[in-house]
PASEBA-1860 file (N, C-alpha, C; in nm, 3 decimals):
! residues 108
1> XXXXXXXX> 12.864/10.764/2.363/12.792/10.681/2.455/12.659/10.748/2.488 ~ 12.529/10.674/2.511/12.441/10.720/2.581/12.430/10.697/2.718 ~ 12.362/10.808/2.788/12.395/10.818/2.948/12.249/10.845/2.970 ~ 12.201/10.849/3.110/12.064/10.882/3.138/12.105/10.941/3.300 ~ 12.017/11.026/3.302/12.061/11.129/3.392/11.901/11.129/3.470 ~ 11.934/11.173/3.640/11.751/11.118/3.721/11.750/11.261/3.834 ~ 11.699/11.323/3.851/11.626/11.386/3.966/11.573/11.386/4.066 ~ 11.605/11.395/4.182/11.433/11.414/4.273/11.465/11.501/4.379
9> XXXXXXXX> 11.362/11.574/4.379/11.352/11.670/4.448/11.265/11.654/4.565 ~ 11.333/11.697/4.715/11.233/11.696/4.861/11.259/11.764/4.956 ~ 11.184/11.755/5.028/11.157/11.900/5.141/11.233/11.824/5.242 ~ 11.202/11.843/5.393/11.259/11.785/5.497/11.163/11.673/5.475 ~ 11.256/11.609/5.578/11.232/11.482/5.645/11.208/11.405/5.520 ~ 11.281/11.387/5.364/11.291/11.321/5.230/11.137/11.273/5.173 ~ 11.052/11.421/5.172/10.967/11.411/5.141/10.952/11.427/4.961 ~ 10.922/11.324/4.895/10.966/11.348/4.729/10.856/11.478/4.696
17> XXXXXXXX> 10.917/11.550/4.622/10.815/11.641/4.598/10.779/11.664/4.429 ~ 10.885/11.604/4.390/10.903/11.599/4.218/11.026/11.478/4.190 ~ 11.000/11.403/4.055/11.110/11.365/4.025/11.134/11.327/3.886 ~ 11.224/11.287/3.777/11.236/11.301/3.670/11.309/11.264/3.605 ~ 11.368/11.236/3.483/11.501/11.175/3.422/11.531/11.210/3.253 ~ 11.577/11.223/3.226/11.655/11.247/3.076/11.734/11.175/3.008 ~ 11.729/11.138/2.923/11.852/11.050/2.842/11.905/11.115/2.730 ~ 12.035/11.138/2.701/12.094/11.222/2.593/12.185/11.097/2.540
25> XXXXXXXX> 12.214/11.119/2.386/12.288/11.007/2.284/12.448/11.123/2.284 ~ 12.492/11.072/2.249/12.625/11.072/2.210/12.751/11.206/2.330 ~ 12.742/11.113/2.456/12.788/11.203/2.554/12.917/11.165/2.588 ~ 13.029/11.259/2.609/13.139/11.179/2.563/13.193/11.161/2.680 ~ 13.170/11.174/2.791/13.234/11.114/2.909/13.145/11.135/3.068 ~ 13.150/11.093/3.170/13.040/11.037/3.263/13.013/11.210/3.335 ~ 13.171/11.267/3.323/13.164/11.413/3.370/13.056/11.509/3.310 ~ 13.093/11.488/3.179/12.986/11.571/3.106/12.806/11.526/3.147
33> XXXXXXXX> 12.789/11.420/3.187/12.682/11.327/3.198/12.609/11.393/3.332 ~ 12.745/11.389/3.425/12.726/11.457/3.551/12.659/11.604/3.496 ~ 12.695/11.658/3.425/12.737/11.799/3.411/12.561/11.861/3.339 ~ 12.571/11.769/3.252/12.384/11.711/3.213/12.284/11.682/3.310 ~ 12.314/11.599/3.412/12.241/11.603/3.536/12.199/11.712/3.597 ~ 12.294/11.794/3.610/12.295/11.900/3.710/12.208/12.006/3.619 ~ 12.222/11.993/3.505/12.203/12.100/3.419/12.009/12.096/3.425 ~ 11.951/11.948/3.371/11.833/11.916/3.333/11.772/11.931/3.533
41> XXXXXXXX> 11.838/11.874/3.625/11.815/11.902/3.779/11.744/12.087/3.775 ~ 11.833/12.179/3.748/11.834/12.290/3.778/11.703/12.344/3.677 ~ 11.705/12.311/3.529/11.565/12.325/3.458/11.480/12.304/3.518 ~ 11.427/12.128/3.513/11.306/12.116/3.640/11.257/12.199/3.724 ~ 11.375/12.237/3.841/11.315/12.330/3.958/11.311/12.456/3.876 ~ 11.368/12.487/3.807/11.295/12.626/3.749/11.154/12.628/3.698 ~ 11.119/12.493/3.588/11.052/12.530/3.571/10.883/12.501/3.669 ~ 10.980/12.428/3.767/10.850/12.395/3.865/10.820/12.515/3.975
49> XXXXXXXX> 10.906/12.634/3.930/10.937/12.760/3.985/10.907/12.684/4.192 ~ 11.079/12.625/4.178/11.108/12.672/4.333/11.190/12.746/4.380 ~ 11.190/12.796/4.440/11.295/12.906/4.529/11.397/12.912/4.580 ~ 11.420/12.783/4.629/11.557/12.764/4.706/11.584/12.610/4.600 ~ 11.692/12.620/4.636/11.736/12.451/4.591/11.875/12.446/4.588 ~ 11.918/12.302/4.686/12.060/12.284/4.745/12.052/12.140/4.664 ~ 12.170/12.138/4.539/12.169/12.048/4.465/12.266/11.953/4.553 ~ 12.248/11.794/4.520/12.351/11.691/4.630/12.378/11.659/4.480
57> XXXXXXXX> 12.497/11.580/4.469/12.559/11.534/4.356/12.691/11.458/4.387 ~ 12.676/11.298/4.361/12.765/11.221/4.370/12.886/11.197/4.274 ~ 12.913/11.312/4.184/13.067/11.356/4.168/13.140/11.457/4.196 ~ 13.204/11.380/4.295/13.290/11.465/4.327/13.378/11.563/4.275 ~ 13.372/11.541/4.174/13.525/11.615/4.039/13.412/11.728/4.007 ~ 13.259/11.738/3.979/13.210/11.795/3.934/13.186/11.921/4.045 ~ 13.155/11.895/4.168/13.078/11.970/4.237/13.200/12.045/4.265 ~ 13.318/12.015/4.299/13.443/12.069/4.318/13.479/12.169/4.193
65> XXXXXXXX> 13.474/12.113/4.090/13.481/12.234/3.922/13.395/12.334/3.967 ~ 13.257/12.308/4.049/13.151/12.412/3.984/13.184/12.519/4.122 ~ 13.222/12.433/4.221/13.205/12.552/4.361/13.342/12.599/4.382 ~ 13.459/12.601/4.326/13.572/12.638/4.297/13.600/12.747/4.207 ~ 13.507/12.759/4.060/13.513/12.786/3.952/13.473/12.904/4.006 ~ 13.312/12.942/4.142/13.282/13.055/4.079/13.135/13.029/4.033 ~ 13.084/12.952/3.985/12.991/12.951/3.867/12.860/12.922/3.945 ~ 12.892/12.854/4.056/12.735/12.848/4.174/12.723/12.971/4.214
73> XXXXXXXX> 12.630/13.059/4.173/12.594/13.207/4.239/12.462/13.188/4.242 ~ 12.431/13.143/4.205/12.205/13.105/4.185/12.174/13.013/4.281 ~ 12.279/12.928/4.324/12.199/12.793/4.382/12.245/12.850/4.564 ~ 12.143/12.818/4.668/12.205/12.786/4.765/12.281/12.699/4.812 ~ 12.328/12.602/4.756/12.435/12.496/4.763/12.474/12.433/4.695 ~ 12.598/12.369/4.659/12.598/12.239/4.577/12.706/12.188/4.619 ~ 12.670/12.031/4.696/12.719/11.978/4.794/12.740/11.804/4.758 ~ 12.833/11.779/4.793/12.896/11.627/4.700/12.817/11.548/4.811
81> XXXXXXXX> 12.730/11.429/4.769/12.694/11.297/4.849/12.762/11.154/4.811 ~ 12.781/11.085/4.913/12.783/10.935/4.834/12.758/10.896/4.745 ~ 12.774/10.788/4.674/12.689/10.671/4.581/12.584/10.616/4.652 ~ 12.628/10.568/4.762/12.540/10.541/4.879/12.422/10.579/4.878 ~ 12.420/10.667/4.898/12.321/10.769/4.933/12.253/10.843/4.811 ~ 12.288/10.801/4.738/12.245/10.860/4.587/12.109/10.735/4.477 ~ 12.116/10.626/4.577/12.055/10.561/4.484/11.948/10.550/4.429 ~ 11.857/10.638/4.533/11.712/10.685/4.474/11.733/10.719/4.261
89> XXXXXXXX> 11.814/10.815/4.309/11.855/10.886/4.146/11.902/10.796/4.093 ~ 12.008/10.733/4.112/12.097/10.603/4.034/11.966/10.537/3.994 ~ 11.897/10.511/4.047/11.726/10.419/4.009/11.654/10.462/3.851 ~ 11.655/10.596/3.907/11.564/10.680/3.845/11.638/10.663/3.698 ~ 11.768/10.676/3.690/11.888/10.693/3.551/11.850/10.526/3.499 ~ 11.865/10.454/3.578/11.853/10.271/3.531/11.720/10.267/3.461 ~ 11.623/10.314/3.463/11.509/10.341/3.420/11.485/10.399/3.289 ~ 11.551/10.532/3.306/11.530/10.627/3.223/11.628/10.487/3.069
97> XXXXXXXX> 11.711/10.453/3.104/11.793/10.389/3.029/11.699/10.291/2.927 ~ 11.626/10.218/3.090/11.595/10.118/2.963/11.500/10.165/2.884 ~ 11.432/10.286/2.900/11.325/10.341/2.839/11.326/10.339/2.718 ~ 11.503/10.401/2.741/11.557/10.509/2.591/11.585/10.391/2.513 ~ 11.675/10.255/2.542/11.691/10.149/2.506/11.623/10.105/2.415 ~ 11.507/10.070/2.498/11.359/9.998/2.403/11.289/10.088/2.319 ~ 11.285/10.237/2.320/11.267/10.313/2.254/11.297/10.334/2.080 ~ 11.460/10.297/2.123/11.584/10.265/2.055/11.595/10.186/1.965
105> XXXX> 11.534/10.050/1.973/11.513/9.936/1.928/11.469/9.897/1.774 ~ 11.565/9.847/1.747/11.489/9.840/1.577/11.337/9.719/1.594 ~ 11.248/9.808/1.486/11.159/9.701/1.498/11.177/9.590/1.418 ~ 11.080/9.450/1.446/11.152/9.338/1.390/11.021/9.318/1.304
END
């Protein structure tokens, strides 16, 4: 399956300060997709060299693997949000999609 994965990054008071999206082909389940998110999320702010960064992430199964596991030692947080509350990014992924889509497209 292809999945598309979205970013955004902000200071207080949900000030956008960056934002971004990725689409990868042949991803074999929404976890891993999650897991891609978080991954291309954490590039960005590196390479936009910021300093702190408290990742929000609306799977739950994921953020629970990663802050259980051990494996968050770099980040100051990584903290599960709604869907709700996630839709800025959910936006950003619907986008990135149709990009890759039409991208995709055989020509006629």
């Amino acid at each position: 399956m292809e999945c598309g994965v979205g970013w955004i990054f902000t200071k207080q008071r949900h000030v956008t300060l960056l934002e971004g999206f990725a689409t990868y082909r042949l991803v074999s389940s929404t976890l891993v997709a999650e897991g891609l998110a978080i991954k291309a999320a954490i590039c960005a702010a590196s390479n936009s060299e910021m300093r702190y960064l408290n990742l929000l992430s609306d799977s739950l199964t994921l953020v629970t693997l990663l802050n259980n596991g051990g494996v968050i030692n770099k980040l100051k947080s990584l903290t599960h949000l709604s869907r709700k509350a996630n839709v800025p990014a959910d936006t950003l992924v619907e986008e990135a999609l149709k990009l890759f889509r039409l991208s995709s497209a055989p020509e006629l």
